[in-house]
C-alpha positions in Angstrom: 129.8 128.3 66.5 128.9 132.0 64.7 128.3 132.5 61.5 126.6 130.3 58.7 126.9 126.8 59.3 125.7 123.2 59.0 124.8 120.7 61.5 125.7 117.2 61.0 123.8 114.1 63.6 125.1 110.7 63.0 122.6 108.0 64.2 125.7 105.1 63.5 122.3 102.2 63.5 121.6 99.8 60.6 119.1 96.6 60.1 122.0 94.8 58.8 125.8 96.2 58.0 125.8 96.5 54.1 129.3 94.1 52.6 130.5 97.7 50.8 130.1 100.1 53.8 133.1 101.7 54.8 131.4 103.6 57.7 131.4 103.6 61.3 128.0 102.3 61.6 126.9 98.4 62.7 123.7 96.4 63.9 124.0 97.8 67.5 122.2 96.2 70.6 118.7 98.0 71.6 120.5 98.9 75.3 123.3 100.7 73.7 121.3 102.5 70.7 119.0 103.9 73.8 122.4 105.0 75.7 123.7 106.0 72.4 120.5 108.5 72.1 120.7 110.0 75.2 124.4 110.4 75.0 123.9 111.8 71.7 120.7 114.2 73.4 123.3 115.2 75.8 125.9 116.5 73.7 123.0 118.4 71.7 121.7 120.1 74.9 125.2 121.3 76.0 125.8 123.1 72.3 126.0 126.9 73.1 124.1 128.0 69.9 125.9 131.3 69.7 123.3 131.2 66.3 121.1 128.6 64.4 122.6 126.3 61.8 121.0 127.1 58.3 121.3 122.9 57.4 121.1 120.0 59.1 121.5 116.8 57.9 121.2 113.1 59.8 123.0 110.7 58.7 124.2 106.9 59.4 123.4 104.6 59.7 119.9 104.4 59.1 118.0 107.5 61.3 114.9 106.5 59.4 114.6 103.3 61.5 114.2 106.0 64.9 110.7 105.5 66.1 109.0 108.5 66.5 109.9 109.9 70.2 113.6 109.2 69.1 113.8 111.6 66.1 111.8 113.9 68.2 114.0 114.3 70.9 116.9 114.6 68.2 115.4 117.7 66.9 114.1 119.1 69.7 117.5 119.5 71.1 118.1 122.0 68.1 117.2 125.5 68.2 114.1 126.5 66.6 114.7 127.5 63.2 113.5 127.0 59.5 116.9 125.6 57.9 117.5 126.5 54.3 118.0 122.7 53.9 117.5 119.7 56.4 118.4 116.0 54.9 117.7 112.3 56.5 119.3 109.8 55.1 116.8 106.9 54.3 117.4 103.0 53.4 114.7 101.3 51.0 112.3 99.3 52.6 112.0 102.0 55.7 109.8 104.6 54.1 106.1 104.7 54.7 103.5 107.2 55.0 103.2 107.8 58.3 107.0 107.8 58.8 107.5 110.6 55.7 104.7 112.8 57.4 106.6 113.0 60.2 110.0 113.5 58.9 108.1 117.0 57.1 106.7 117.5 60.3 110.1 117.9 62.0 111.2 120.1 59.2 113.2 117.8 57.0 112.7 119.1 53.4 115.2 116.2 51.4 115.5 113.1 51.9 118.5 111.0 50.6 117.7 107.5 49.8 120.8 104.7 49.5 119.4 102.6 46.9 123.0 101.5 45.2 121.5 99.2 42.8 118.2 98.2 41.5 119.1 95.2 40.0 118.4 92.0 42.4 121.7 90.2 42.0 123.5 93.2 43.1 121.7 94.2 46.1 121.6 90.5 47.6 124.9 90.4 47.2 125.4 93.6 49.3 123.1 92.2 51.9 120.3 94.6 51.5 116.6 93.2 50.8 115.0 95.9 48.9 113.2 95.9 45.0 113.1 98.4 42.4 109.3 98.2 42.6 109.4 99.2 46.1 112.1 102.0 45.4 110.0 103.3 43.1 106.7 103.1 45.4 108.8 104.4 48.2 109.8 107.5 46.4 106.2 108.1 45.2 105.2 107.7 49.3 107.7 110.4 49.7 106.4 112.8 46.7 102.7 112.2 48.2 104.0 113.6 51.7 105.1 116.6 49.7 109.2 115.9 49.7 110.4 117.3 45.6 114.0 117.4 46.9 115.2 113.5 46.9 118.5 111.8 46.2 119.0 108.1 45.0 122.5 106.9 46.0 124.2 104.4 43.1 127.4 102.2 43.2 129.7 101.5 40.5 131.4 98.7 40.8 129.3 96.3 43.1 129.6 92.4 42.5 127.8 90.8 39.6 127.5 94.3 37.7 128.1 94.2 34.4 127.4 97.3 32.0 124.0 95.9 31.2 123.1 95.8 34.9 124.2 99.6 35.4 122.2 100.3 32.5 119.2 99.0 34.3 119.7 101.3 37.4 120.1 104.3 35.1 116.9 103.4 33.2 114.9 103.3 36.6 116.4 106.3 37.5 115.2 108.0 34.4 112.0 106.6 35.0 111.6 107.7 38.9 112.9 111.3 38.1 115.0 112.3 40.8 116.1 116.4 40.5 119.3 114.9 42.8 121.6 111.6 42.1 124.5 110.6 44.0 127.1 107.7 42.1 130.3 106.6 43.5 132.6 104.2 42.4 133.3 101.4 44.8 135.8 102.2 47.6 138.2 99.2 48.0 140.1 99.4 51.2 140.1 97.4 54.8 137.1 99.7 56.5 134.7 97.2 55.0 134.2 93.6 54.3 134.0 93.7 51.0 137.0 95.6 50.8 138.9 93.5 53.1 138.2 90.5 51.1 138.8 92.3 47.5 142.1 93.4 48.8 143.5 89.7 50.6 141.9 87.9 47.1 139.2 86.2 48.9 135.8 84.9 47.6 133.5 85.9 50.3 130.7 88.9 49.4 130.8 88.3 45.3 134.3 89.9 45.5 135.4 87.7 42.7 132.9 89.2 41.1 133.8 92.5 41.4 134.0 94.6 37.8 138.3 95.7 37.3 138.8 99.3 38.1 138.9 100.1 33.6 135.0 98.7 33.5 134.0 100.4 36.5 135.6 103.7 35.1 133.5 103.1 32.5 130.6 102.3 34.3 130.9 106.1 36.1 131.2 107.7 32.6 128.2 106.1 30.8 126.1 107.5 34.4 127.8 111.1 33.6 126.8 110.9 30.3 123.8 109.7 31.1 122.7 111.4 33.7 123.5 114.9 31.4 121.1 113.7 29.1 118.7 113.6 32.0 119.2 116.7 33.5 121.6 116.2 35.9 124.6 118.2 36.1 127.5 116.9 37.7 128.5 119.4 40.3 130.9 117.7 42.1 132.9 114.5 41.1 130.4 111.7 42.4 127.3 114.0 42.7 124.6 115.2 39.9 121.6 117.6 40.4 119.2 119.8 38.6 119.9 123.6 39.1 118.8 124.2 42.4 118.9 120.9 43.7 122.3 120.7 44.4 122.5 119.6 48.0 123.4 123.1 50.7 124.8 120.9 53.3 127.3 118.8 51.4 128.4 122.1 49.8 129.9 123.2 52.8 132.0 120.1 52.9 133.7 121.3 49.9 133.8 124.5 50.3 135.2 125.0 53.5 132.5 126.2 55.2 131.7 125.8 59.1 130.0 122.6 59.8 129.5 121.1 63.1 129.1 117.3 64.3 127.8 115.8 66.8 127.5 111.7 67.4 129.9 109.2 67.0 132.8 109.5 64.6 131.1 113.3 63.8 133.5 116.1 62.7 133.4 119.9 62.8 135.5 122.6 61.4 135.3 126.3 62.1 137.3 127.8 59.5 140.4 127.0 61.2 140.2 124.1 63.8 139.1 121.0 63.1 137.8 118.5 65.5 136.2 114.8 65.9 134.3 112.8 68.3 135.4 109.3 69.2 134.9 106.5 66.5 132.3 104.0 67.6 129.1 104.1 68.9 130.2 101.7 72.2 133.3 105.0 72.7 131.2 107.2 72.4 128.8 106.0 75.1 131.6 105.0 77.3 133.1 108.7 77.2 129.5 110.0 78.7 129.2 107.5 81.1 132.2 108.7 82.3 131.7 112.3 82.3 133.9 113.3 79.8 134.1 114.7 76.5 133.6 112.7 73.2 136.2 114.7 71.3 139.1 112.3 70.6 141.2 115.3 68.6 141.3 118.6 68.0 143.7 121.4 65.9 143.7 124.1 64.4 145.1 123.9 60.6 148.1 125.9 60.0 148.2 128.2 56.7 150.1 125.3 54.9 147.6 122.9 55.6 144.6 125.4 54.8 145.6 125.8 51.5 146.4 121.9 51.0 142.7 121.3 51.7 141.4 124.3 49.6 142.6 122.0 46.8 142.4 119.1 47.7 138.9 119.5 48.8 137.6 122.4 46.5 139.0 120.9 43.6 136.0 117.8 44.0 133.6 120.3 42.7 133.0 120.8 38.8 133.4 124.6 39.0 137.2 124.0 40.8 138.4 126.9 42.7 139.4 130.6 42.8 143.4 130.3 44.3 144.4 133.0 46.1 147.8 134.6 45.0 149.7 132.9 47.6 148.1 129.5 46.7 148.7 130.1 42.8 152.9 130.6 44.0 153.0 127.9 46.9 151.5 125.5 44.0 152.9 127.0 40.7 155.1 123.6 39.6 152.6 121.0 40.6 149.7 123.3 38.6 151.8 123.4 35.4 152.9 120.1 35.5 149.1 118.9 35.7 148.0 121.3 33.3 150.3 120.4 31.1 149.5 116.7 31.5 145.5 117.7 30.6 144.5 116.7 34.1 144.1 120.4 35.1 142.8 123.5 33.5 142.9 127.1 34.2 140.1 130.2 33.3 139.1 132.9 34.4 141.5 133.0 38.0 139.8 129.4 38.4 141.3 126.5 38.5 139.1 123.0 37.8 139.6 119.5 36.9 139.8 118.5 33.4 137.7 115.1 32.7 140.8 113.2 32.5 141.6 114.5 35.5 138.1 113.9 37.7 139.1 109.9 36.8 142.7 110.1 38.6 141.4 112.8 40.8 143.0 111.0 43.8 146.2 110.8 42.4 146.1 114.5 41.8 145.2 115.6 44.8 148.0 113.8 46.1 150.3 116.7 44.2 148.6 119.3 47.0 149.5 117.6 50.2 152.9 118.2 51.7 
């Protein structure tokens, strides 16, 4: 891949598979996370490099959990460069200082931490075992091994919150000082447990005790609010930062820029093709076992479908996009008719999300895709 790009690694491994993850990640057996590491080595080796990626970020999973000659042999598969960014993605109760030493050693420079809660109901009922003490000592193990650029990961909606929980996370995020925080609203759908059992009206995972979609709403606008107070600009509809920490990697997500995965259920896009490895970590050993490739599709995007995704894609950042001419035409009802609405605004030959419209924002994006 040419040009300026990210590098995405999954490491798909957990301790335990959280009740509200919706990823391809699970508690995998220690035979097939050491295939799954060479496999993953493998692909790494046979990259062409035509140049360096300027970010990287390793995701999950848990990569924190990788012992030592693990991670090493992760990043020494890359080409030797100082990245403009490099993330690992971190779980609370994984951090210590030995292990955050050698994450700087390897050249990661943020490290994004999935806390989701710091209240204790709420995170035993996600299946996680961490404290807000030890969130807050973790992060200050982090700071000590010289790491300013750290995100702390929040969910809106988990079971047994109630607004004066959420207000409790917030508070301890005022009081650990993060420059970077990432809060979602809780994804309800059949790619995880919770989900599954929100959605057939079961009781299993608190998901009786799940806040209605109005409170969590609500929930997300007191952290906006909040968060502004703090600092933290929302730059993108679930993500806040101080100028300058605004994460380089995810950027290129929404901006369109090249990015290139490798690991199981990893994408890549090139600016015109898009392509993506097998789901699981079990496929994605079985495909090198077998000598062949792990890419399970591949296609290049046609110039409807590029300018679909310009919008539907761009349009999750809080600056919104610069149409082109054609896009402005190709799009001209479905733009006045949100505009007109108030979910949409227009300045400037932008276009950007109103605040009504970041809370629907799925439901407009939906007007952009054929």
């Amino acid at each position: 891949m040419r040009g300026v790009y990210g590098v995405y690694i999954a490491v798909p491994f957990c301790a335990q598979k959280c009740t509200y993850c919706n990823f391809a990640s699970s508690v995998l057996p220690r035979a097939l996370l050491d295939e799954y590491l060479a496999a993953l080595e493998t692909e790494l080796a046979a990259e062409g490099w035509a140049e360096p990626p300027d970010t990287l970020y390793l995701g999950g999973g848990t990569p924190s959990l990788l012992e030592e000659a693990a991670l090493r042999g992760i990043v020494e598969r890359l080409p030797r460069v100082e990245w403009s960014e490099a993330t690992i993605e971190v779980s609370p109760g994984t951090v210590t200082a030995d292990r955050a030493a050698l994450w700087k050693e390897l050249g990661f420079d943020r490290v994004s931490l999935g806390v989701q809660s710091f209240v204790a109901r709420e995170i035993a009922a996600t299946g996680r075992k961490h404290s807000a003490r030890q969130v807050e000592e973790e992060v200050g193990a982090l700071r000590g091994a010289g790491f300013s650029k750290i995100n702390i990961d929040l969910i809106a909606g988990l079971p047994y919150q109630s607004r004066e929980s959420w207000r409790e996370s917030l508070d301890w995020v005022e009081r650990i000082s993060p420059p970077h925080v990432s809060a979602y609203m809780l994804e309800e759908d059949e790619d995880s447990r919770l989900g599954r059992e929100i959605l057939s009206g079961g009781s299993r995972y608190g998901a009786r005790a799940v806040p209605d979609e109005e409170q969590i709403a609500e929930y997300y606008l007191e952290a906006v609010a909040r968060l502004e107070c703090l600092g933290l600009r929302r730059y993108e509809i679930s993500n806040f930062a101080r100028p300058g920490f605004e994460s380089r990697h995810n950027l290129k997500y929404w901006r369109r820029e090249p990015y290139r995965g490798f690991g199981a259920d990893a994408h890549s896009f090139d600016g015109r093709r898009r392509w993506w490895n097998v789901e699981t970590a079990a496929e994605y050993v079985e495909r090198f076992r077998g000598g062949r490739s792990p890419v399970e599709s591949s296609g290049e995007l046609s110039p409807r479908q590029s300018m679909e995704e310009h919008f539907f894609v761009g349009l999750r950042q809080a600056e919104g996009i610069e149409p082109a001419e054609e896009e402005w035409e190709t799009f001209a009802e479905p733009i006045r008719r949100l505009a007109d609405d108030g979910l949409l605004e227009r300045g400037g030959g932008r276009l950007r999300l109103t605040d009504r419209g970041t809370m629907v924002s799925n439901l407009v994006f939906q007007e952009f895709i054929n």
